[in-house]
C-alpha positions as CSV (number, residue, x, y, z in Angstrom):
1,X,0.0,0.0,0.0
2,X,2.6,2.4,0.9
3,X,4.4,1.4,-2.2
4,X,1.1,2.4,-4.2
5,X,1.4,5.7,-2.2
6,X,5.1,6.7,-3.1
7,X,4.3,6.0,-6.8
8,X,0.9,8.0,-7.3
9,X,3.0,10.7,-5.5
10,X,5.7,10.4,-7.7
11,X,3.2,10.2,-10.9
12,X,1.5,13.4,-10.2
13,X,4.8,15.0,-8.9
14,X,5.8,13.8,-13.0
15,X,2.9,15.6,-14.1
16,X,3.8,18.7,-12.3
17,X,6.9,18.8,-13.4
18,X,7.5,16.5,-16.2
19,X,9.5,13.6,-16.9
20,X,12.8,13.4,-14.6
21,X,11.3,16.3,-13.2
22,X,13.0,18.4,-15.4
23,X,10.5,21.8,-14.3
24,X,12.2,20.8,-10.7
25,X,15.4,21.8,-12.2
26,X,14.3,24.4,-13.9
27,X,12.6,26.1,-10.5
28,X,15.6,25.4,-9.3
29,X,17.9,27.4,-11.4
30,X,15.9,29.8,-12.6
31,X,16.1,28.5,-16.3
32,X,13.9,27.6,-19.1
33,X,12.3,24.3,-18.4
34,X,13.3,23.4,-22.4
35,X,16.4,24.9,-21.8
36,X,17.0,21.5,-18.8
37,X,15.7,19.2,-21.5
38,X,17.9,20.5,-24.5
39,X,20.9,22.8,-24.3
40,X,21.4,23.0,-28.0
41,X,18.1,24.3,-28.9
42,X,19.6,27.8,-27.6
43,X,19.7,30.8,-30.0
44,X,20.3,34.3,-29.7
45,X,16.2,34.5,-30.3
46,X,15.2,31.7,-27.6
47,X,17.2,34.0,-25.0
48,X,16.1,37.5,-26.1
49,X,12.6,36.2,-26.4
50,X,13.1,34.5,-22.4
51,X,14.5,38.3,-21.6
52,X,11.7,40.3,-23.0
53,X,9.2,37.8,-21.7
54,X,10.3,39.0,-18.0
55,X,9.6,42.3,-19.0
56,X,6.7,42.3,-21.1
57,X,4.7,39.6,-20.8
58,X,1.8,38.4,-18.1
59,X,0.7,35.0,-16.6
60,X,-2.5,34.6,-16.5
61,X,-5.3,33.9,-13.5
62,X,-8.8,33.4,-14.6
63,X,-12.0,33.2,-12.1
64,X,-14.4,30.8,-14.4
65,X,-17.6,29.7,-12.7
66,X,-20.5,27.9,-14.8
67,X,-23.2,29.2,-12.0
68,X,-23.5,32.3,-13.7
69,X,-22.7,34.6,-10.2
70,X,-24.8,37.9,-10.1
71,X,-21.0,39.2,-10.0
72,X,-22.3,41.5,-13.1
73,X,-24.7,43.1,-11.0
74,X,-22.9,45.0,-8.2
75,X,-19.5,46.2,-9.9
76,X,-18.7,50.1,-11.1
77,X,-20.6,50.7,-14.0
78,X,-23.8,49.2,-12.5
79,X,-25.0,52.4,-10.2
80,X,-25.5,54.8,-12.7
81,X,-28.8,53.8,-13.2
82,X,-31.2,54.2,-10.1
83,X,-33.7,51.1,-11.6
84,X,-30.9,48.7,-11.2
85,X,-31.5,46.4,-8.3
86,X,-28.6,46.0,-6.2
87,X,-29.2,44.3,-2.1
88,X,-30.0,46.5,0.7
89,X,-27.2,44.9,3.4
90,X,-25.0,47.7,5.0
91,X,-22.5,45.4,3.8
92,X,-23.3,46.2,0.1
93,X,-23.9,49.9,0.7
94,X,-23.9,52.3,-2.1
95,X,-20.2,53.2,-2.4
96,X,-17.9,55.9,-4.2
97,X,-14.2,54.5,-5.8
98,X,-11.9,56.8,-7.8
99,X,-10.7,54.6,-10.9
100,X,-7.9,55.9,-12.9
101,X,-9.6,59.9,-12.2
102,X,-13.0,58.9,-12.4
103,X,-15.5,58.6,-9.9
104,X,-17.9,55.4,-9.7
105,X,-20.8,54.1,-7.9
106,X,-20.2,50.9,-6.2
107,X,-20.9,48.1,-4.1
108,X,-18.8,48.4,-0.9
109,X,-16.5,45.8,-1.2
110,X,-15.3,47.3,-4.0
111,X,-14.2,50.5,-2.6
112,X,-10.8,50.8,-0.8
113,X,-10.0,49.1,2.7
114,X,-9.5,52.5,3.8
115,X,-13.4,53.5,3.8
116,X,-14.8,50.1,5.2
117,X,-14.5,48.3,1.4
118,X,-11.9,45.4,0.7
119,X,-9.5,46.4,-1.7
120,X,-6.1,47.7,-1.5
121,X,-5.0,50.7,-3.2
122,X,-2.1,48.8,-4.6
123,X,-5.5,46.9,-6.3
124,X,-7.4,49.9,-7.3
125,X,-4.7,51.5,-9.0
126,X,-4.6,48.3,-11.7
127,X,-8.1,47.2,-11.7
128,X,-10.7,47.5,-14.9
129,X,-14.0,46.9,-15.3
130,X,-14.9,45.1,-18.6
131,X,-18.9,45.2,-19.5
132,X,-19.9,43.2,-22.4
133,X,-22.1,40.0,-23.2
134,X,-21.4,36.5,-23.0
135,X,-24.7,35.3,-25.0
136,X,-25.3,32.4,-23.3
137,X,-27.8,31.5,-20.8
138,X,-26.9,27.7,-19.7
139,X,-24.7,26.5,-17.2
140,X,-23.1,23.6,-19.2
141,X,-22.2,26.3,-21.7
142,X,-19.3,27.5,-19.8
143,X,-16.5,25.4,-22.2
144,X,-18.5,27.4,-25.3
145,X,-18.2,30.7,-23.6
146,X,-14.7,30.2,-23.4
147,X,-14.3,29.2,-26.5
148,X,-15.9,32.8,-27.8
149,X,-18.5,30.7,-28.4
150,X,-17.3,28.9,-32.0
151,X,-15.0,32.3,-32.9
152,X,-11.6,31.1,-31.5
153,X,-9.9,29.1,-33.9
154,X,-9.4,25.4,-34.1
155,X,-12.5,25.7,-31.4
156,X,-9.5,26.1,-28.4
157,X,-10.2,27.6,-25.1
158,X,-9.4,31.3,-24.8
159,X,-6.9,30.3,-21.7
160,X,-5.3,27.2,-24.0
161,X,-4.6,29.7,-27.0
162,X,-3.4,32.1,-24.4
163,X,-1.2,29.6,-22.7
164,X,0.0,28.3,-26.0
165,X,1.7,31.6,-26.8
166,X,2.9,32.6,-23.6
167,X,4.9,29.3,-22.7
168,X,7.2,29.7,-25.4
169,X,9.3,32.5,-24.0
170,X,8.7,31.4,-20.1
171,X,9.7,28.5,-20.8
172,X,7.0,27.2,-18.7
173,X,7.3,22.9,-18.0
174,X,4.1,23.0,-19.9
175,X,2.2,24.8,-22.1
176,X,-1.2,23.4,-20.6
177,X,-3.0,25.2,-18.5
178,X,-4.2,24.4,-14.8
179,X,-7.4,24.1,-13.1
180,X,-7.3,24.3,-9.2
181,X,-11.1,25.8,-8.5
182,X,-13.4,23.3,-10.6
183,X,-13.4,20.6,-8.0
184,X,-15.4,18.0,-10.4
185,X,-17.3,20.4,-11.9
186,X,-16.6,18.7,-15.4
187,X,-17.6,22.4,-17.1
188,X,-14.8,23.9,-15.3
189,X,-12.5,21.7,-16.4
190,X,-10.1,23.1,-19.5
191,X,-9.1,21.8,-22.5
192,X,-6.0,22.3,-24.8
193,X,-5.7,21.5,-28.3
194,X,-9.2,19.3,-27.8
195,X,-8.0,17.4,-24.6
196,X,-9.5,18.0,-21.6
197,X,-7.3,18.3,-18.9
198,X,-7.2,16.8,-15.1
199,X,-7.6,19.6,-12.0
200,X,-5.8,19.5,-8.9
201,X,-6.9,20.9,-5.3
202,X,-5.1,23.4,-3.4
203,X,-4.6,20.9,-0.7
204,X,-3.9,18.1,-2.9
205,X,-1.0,20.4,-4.3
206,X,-0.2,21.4,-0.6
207,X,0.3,18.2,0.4
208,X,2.2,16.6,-2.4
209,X,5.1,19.2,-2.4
210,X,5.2,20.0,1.0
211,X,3.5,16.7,2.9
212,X,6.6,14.6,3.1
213,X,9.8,14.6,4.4
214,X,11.4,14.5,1.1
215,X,9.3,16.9,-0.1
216,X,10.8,18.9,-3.3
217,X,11.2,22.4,-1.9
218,X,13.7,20.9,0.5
219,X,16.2,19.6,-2.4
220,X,15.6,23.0,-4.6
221,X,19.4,24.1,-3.8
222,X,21.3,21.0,-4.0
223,X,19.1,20.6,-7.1
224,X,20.3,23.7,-8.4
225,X,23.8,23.2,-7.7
226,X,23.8,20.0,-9.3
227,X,21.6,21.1,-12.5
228,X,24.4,24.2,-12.6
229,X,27.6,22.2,-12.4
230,X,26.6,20.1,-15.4
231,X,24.8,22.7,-17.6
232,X,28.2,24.8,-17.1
233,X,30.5,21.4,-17.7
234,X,28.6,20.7,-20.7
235,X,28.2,24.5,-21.9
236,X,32.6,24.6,-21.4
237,X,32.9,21.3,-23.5
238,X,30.4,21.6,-26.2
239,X,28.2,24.6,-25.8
240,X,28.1,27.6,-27.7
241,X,28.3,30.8,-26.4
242,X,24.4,32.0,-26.2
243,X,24.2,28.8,-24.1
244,X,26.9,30.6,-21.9
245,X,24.9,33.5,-22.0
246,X,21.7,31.7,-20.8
247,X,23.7,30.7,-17.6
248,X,24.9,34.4,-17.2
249,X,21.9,36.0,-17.7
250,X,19.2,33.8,-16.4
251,X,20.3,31.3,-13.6
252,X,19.4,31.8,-10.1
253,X,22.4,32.2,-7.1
254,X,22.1,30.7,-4.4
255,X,20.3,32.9,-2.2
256,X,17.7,33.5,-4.9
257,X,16.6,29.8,-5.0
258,X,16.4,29.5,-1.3
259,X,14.2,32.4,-1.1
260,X,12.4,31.0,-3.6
261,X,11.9,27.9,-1.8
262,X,11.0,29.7,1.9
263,X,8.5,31.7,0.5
264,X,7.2,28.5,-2.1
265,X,7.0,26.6,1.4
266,X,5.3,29.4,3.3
267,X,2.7,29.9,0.6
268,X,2.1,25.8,0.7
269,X,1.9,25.9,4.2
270,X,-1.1,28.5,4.7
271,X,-3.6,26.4,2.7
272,X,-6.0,25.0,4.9
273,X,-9.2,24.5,2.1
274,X,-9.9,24.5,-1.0
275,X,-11.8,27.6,-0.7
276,X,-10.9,31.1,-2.6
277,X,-7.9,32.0,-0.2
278,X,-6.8,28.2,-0.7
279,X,-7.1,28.6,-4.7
280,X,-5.6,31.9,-4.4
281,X,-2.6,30.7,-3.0
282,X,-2.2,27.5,-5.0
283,X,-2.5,29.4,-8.3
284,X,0.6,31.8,-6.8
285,X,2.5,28.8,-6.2
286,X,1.9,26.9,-9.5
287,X,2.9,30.2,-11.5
288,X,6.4,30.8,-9.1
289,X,7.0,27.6,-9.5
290,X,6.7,28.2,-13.4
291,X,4.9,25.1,-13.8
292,X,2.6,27.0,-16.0
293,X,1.6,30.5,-17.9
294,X,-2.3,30.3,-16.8
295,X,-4.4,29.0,-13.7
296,X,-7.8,29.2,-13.7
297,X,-9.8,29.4,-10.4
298,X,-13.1,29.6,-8.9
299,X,-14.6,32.2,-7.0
300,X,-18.0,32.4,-5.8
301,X,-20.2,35.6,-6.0
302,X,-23.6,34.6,-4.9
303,X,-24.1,31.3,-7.2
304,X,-27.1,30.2,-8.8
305,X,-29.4,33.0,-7.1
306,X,-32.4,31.9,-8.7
307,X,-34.3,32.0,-5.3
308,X,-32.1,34.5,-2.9
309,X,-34.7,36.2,-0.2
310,X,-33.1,39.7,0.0
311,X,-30.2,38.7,-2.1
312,X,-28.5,37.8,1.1
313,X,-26.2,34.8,-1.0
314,X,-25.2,37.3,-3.7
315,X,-24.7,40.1,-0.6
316,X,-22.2,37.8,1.6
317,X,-20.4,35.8,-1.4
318,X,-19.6,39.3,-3.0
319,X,-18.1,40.2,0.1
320,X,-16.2,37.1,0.4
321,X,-15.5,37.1,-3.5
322,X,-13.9,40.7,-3.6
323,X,-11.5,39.3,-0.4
324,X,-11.0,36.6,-2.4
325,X,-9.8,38.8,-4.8
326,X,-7.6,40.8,-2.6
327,X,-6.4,37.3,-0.9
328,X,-4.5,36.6,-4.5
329,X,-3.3,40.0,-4.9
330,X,-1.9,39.8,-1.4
331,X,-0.3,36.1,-2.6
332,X,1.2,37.3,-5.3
333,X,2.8,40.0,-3.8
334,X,4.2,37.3,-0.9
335,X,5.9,35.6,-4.3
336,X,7.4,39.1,-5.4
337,X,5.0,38.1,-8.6
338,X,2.5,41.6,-8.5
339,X,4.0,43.2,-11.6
340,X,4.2,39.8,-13.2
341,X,0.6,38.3,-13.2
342,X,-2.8,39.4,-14.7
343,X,-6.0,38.4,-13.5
344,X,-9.1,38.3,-14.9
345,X,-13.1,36.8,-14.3
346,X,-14.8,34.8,-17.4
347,X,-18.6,33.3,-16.0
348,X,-20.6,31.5,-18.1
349,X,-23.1,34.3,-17.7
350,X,-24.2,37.4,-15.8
351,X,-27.8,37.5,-13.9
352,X,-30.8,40.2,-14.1
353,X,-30.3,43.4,-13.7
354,X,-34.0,44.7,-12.9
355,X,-36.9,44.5,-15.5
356,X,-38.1,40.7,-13.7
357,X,-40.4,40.3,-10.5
358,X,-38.0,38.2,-8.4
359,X,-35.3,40.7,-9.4
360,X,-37.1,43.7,-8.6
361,X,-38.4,42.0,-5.1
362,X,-34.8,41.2,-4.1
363,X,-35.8,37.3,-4.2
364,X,-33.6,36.6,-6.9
365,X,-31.9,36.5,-10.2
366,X,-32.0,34.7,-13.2
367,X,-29.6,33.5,-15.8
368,X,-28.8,36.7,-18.4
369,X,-26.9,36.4,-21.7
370,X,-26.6,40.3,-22.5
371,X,-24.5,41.2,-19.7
372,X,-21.8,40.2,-17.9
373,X,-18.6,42.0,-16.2
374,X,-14.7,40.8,-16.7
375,X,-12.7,42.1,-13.6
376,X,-9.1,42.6,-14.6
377,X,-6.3,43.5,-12.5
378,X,-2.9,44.0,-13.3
379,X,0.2,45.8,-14.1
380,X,-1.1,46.6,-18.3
381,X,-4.6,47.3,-16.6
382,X,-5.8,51.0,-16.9
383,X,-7.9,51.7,-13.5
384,X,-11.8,52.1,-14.9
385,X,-14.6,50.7,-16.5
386,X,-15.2,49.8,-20.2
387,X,-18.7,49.8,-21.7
388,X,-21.5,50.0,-19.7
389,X,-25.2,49.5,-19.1
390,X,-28.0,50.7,-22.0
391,X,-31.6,50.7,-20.8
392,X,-33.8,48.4,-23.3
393,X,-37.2,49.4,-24.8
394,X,-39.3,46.8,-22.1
395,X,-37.2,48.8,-19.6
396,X,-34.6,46.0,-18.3
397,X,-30.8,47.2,-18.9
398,X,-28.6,45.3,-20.8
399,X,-24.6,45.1,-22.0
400,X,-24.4,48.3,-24.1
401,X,-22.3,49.0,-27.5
402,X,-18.6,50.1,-26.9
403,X,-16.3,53.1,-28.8
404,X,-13.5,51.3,-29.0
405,X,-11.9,54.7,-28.9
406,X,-13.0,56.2,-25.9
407,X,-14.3,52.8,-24.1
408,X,-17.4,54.3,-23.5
409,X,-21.2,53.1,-23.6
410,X,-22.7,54.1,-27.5
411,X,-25.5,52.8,-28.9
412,X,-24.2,52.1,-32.6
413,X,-20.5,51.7,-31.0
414,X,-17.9,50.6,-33.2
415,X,-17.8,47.3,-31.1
416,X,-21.9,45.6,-31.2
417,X,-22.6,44.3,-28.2
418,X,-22.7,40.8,-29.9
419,X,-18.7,41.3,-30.4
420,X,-18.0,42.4,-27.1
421,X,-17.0,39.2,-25.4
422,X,-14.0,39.3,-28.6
423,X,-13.3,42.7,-27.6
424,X,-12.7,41.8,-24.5
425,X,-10.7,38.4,-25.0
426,X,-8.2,40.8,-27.6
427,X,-7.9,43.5,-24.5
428,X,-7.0,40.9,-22.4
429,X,-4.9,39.0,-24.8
430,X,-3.0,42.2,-25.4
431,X,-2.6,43.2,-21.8
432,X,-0.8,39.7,-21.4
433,X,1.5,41.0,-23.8
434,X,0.4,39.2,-26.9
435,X,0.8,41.0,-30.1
436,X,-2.8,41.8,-32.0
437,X,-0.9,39.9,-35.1
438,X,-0.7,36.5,-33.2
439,X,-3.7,37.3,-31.5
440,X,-5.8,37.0,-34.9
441,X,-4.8,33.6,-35.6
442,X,-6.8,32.3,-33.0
443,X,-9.4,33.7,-33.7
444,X,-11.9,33.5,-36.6
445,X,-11.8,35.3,-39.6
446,X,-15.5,36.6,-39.0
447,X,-14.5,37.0,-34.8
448,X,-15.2,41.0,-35.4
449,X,-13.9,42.8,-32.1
450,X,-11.6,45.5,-31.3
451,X,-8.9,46.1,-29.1
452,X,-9.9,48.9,-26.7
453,X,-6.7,50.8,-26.1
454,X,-8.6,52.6,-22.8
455,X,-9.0,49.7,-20.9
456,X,-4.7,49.0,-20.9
457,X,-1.8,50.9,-19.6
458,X,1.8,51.0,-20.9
459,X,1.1,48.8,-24.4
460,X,-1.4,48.9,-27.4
461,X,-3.1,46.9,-29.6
């Protein structure tokens, strides 16, 4: 039995880190994870591209949940308009935030920790507020709606194509993402390249690099030494010299890796659930650990509120989800990884804004296609909100047109409602540091969409 143990360890340990745990190795010295496998595949191009990727480029976290929160409902951009319904608690009161020089109505848990609200204003500075429309209204659509529903090409998962691109030059041990929030939800589960892909639990990650005495943190800097001594012996015998240069410019010393491996460890060691503060911190572990360039997570924000007397579910899980929020930004900044990762949300769909009995009565929600709100944080993020609300002829409000120039609400905007959820998967693409150029080849030819500019800070599309 204990010999079954050791091995299933060892298998998903393999999976981690791939065979002869070369990603171990390349933790441990700070190098590409292709660059352990094979030396020789070095260029001047396969360095400058690992170089600029330090500087330029994102990993990616993305909140997915099939449930469809009422996340949409409560964000800046949503108290504009007095007929929206929003919950009465005093812990959702009516709230001002300055984003990026503008002042927005708000749910209070959006606001700053400073007036009773649970951000920081490390967060506020670097967080947008994408409206648009996700037009679906089922649950088990969630895979679709990540797939742009049919406009990403090859049908691939926004994240995969993403991830695809962004491994290259992090020389990531895989390219795959990783799923630590669907917990056997199988629509939460990603795919790459049409294969759908295994999750793993916070604690389950917890406990299989931390949960033993031989567990891998403790080995990182005789690892390193090791991996070092022989990369440098072979690099002096048969290298060329942009493998010499890989070693100069990129490996880790000594008191880098063991940093490394403290803070890996105390990260590990506060996950006690699987919950959004476990996820949180697994997701910061799994991208330090450049295991891979996106995680997705999931954090709750009031569920399936068809029946919610006084919205009281979507009131405390919006707290708790904005803390979640805040718990990963506060993880990532444990891993010296704020400047380094963007997060984003991507629900299946949004829920009612008003225009319904249950909705207007505070009893509940139901499932909307036309609208829905990305939260994105990060260091490309401009503080604000894109889009907007637009109030329908029967009354109910709605996703509204964007100018992609301005990233304003317009009826007859240069981005149609119907192509904002592409608008919104090219923003984010590009605030990952994707150019626009590789960006259209994964999407359709007829994916429409624009790039809005107002919604990033410090690159373009």
């Amino acid at each position: 039995m204990k010999n079954m143990l050791v091995k299933r360890r060892e298998a998903l340990l393999a999976g981690l880190f791939g065979a002869e745990f070369i990603g171990l190795r390349a933790l441990a010295t700070g190098l590409p994870a292709w660059f352990i496998a094979n030396p020789g595949r070095a260029n001047a191009q396969s360095l400058q591209c690992a170089i600029e990727a330090k500087q330029n480029m994102q990993y990616l976290i993305l909140s997915a949940s099939s449930q469809g929160d009422p996340l949409n409902c409560n964000t800046p951009g949503t108290y504009e308009a007095p007929e929206i319904i929003h919950p009465l608690q005093p812990t959702m009161a009516p709230s001002m935030v300055t984003l990026g020089g503008k002042v927005y109505g708000a749910a209070l848990p959006w606001v700053g920790t400073d007036v009773g609200g649970a951000l920081s204003p490390a967060t506020l500075s670097r967080i947008g507020f994408f409206h648009y429309s996700t037009r679906s209204t089922v649950h088990g659509d969630q895979p679709k709606v990540m797939k742009l529903l049919g406009q990403t090409s090859r049908s691939e998962m926004l994240v995969s194509a993403y991830a695809k691109h962004l491994s290259t030059c992090f020389g990531t041990v895989q390219a795959e993402p990783v799923a630590v929030g669907a917990r056997g939800n199988s629509s939460e589960l990603v795919s790459f390249a049409g294969r759908t892909l295994p999750s793993i639990s916070p604690t389950q990650l917890k406990q299989l690099l931390t949960g033993t005495r031989n567990n891998p943190l403790l080995t990182l800097r005789t690892v390193r030494d090791a991996s070092l001594a022989k990369l440098s012996e072979l690099a002096k015998t048969s290298g060329s010299p942009v493998q010499k240069r890989f070693l100069d410019t990129l490996a880790t010393s000594r008191t880098q890796v063991r940093q490394l491996a403290d803070a890996l460890a105390t990260t590990l060691n506060a996950i006690t659930s699987d919950d959004a503060r476990g996820q949180a911190l697994a997701a910061a572990a799994l991208i330090s650990a450049n295991v891979t360039p996106v995680v997705t997570m999931h954090i709750n924000f009031g569920g399936d509120n068809h029946t919610d007397t006084d919205l009281t579910a979507e009131a405390t899980q919006t707290v708790s989800g904005v803390q979640g929020i805040q718990a990963l930004m506060d993880a990532l900044a444990g891993l010296g990884l704020s400047d380094k990762v963007t997060f984003a949300t991507m629900n299946v769909f949004g829920r009612n804004l008003n225009g319904i009995a249950k909705t207007e009565g505070r009893t509940g929600r139901d499932h909307y296609g036309n609208h829905a709100v990305s939260v994105m944080i990060g260091k490309n993020i401009a503080p604000g909100v894109t889009g907007g609300v637009l109030k329908g002829s029967g009354g109910a409000y709605s996703a509204a047109d964007i100018d992609s120039a301005t990233g304003l609400p317009m009826a007859g905007g240069d981005i149609p409602v119907a192509k904002s959820n592409v608008a919104l998967a090219r923003t984010l693409g590009v605030a990952l540091g994707i150019p626009t150029a590789i960006l259209d080849t994964d999407l359709a030819t007829t994916a429409g969409g624009k790039v809005v500019n107002t919604a990033l800070a410090g690159v373009t599309g």
